[in-house]
C-alpha positions in Angstrom: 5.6 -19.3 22.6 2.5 -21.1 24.0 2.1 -20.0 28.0 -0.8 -22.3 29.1 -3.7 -21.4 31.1 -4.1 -24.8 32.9 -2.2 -27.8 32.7 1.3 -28.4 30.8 1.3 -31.4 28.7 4.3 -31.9 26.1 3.3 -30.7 23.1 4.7 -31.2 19.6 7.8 -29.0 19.0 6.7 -28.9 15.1 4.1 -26.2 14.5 0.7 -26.9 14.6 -2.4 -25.1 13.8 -4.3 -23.2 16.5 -7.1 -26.3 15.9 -4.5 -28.9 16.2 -3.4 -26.9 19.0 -6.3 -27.0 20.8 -7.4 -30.7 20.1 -4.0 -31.5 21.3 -4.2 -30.1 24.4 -7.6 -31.1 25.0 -6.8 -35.1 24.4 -3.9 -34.6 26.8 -6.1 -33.0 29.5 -8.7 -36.2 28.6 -10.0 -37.8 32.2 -7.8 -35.1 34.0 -8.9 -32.5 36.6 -7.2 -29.5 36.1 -6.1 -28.8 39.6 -6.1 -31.8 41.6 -5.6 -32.5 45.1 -2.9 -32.4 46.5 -0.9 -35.1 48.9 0.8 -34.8 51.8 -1.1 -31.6 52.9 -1.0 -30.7 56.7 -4.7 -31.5 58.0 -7.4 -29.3 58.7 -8.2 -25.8 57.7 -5.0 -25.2 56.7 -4.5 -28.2 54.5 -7.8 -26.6 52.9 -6.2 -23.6 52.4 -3.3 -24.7 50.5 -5.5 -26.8 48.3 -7.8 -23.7 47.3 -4.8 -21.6 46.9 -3.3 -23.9 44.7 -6.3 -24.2 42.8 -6.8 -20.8 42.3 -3.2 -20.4 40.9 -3.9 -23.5 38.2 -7.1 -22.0 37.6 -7.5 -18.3 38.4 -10.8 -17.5 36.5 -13.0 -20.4 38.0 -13.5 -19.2 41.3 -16.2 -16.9 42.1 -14.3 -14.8 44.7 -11.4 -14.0 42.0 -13.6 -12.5 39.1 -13.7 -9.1 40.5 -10.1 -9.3 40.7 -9.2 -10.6 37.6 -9.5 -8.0 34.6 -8.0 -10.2 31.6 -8.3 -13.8 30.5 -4.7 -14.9 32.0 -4.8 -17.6 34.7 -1.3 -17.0 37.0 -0.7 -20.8 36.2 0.0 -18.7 32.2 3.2 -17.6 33.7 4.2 -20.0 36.8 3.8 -22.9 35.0 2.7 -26.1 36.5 1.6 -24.2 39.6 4.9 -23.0 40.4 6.2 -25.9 41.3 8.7 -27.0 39.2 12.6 -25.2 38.0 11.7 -23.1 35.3 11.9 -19.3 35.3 8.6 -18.0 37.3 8.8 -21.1 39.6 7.8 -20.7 43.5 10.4 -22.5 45.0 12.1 -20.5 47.2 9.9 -17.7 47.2 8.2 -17.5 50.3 11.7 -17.9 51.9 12.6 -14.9 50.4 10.3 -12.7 52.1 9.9 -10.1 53.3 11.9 -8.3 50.9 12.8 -4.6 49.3 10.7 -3.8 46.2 12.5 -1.2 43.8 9.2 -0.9 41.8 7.0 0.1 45.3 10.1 1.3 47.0 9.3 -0.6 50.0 9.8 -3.6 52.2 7.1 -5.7 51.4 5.5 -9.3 52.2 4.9 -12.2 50.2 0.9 -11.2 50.7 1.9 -7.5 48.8 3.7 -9.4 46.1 0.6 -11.4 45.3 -1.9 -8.5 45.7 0.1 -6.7 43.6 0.6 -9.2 40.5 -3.6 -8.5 40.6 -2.9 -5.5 39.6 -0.8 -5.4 37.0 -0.2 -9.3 35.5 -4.4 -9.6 35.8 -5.1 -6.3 34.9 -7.7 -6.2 37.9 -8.4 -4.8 41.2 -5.9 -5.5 43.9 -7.7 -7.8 47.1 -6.3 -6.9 50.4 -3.7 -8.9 51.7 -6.0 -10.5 54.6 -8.4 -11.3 52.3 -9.2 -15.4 51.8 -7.7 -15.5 47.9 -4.3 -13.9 49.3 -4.2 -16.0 52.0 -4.6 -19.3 50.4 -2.2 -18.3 47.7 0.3 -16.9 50.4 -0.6 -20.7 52.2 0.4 -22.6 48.9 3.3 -20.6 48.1 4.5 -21.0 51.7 3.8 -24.7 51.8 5.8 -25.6 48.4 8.8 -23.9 50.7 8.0 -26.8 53.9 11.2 -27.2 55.8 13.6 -24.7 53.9 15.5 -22.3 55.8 14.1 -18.9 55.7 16.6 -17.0 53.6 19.1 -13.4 54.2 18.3 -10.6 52.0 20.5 -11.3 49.0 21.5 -9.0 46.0 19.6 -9.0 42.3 20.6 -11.4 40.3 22.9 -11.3 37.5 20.3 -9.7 34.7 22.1 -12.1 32.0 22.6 -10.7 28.2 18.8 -9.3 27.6 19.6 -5.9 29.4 22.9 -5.2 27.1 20.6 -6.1 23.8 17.6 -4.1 24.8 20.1 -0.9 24.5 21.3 -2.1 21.5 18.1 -3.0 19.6 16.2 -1.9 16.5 13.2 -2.8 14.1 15.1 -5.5 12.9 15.0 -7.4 16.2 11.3 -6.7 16.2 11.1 -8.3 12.2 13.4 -11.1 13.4 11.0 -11.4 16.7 7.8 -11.6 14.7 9.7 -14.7 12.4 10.5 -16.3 15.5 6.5 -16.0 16.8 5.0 -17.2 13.8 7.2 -20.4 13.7 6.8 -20.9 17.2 4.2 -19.4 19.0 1.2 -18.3 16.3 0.2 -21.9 16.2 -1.3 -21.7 19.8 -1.1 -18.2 20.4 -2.7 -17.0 17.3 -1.4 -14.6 14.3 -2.8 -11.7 16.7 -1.7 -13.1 19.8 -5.2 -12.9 20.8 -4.6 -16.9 22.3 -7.8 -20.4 22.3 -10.3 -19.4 24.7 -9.5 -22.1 28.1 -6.2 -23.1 26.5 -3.4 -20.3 25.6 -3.8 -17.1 27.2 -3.4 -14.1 25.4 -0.4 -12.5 24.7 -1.1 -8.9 23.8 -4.3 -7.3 23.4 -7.4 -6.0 26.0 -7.4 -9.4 27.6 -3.7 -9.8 28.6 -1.1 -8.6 30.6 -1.2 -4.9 31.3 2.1 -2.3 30.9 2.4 -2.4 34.4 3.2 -6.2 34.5 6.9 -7.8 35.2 6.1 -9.6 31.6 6.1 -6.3 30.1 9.6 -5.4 30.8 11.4 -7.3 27.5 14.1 -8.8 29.7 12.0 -10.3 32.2 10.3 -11.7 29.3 12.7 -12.7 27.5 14.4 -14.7 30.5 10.7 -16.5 30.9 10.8 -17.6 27.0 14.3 -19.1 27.5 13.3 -21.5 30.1 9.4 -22.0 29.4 9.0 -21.6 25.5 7.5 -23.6 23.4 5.6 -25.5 25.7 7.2 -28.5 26.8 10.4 -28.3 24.6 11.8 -25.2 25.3 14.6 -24.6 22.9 15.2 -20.9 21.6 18.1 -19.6 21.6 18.9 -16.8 24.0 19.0 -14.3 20.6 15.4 -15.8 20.0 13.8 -15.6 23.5 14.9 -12.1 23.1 13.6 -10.9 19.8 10.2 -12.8 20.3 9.8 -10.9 23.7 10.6 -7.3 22.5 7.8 -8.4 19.5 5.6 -9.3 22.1 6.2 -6.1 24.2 5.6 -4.0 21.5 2.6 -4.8 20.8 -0.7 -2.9 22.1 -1.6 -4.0 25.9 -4.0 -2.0 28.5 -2.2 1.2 30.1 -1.1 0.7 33.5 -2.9 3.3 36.1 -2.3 2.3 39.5 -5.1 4.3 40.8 -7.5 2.4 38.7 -6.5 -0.5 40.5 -6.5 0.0 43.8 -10.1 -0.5 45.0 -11.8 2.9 46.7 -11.0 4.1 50.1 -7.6 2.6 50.1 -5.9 4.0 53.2 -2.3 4.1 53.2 -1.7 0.9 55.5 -3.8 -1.3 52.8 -0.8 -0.5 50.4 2.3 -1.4 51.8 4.3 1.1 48.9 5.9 4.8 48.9 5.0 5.3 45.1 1.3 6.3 44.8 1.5 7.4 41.4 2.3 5.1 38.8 1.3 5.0 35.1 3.3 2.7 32.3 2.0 2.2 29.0 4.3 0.2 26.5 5.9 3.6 25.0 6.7 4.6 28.6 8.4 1.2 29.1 10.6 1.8 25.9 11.6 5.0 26.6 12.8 4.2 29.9 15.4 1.9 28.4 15.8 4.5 25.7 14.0 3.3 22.7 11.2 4.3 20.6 8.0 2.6 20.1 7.7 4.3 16.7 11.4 3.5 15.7 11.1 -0.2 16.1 7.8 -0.1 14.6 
């Protein structure tokens, strides 16, 4: 599983060492920016604003006004690949279209500027900015600008979830064995045996520096669905029985707690948090039990 922090060459579906890993990826970005301008943007201040927003995305931990929002080393290029813009599960196509829309997990209507606040939170690990502020903006700009000329979309049902619901329920330490077979073969080569990820390459996968409990990664389907379409690198091929076993290995291993209260930043009034739940904790035992499975049983 190799989720990239920057730029997504085609890499090697044969495994590679986490050196050959990393020269790899750096002769590929060779005499290339990592977030380049972009063409056909409108002109003016907003044409800036879509460029830094899109910047920002491809490279979250470069800009100054980020860091304090930013509390792991993931970039959100790690899981919308390519910026968003392309057809694989955690694209931006379509998104801003789809806004504003009813959030189960806040139980509320919310924007596309809450959505992006909130990944802050819980994706980065950080503090959440406020939705006027210039990163949201930008990124809401970008997002917005990838959907140029679509029509703004009705409020449409969930989607199917697919099979990964049906074999969470179902599963047991030997999905976890099988998952941890399916990392080493094709994800520890970038990723590291610990998941720990290269330093301005592969983002970590569990640990203090990734994704906290709180995150949509660290629900095993959601996951799951992401591998399918994204993993390995470049030549994504698991099977769906794959994708899932490597996620629920990956969601059971240790990540920061989720405390929502830690994350919102002090003297938050109510209007600054467009959400009915104010009291949210998740830690990756919570998130098995809720589907009815035990942390210490798969271990």
């Amino acid at each position: 599983m190799r989720m990239s922090s920057r730029l997504h060459p085609r890499i090697p579906a044969h495994p590679l060492s986490r050196a050959s890993c990393a020269v790899a990826l750096a002769l590929a970005f060779a005499g290339a920016a990592s977030a380049g301008p972009l063409s056909g943007l409108p002109a003016g201040p907003l044409g800036q604003s879509i460029q830094r927003g899109h910047d920002m995305i491809m490279d979250t931990g470069a800009d100054a006004r980020m860091k304090v929002h930013v509390g792991n080393a993931l970039s959100c290029n790690s899981c919308h690949t390519d910026g968003g813009d392309n057809d694989h599960p955690g694209n931006f196509l379509s998104t801003a279209t789809k806004f504003p829309s009813y959030s189960k997990r806040e139980d509320a209507v919310i924007t596309l500027e809450d959505r992006i606040a909130n990944c802050f939170m819980r994706s980065m690990n950080g503090m959440r900015p406020g939705t006027d502020s210039q990163v949201v903006v930008d990124m809401a700009a970008y997002i917005s600008w990838l959907d140029r000329g679509k029509p703004i979309l009705a409020p449409q049902p969930p989607a199917a979830p697919g099979p990964y619901p049906a074999m969470l329920k179902s599963a047991g330490r030997a999905d976890v064995v099988a998952g941890s077979r399916v990392y080493a073969s094709n994800c520890a080569s970038c990723h590291g045996a610990t998941g720990a990820g290269v330093s301005g390459a592969f983002p970590p996968l569990w640990g203090p520096d990734s994704y906290n409990a709180g995150a949509g990664l660290a629900n095993v389907a959601k996951l799951a669905t992401w591998v399918k379409g994204n993993m390995p690198l470049g030549n994504a091929h698991l099977t769906e029985k794959e994708a899932f076993e490597v996620a629920l290995f990956v969601d059971t291993q240790a990540r920061p707690d989720f405390v929502l209260s830690q994350h919102l930043p002090p003297g938050t009034r109510p209007d600054d948090y467009n959400a009915r739940v104010r009291s949210e904790t998740d830690t990756v035992e919570s998130n098995l039990r809720k589907v009815g499975l035990s942390l210490q049983a798969l271990r």
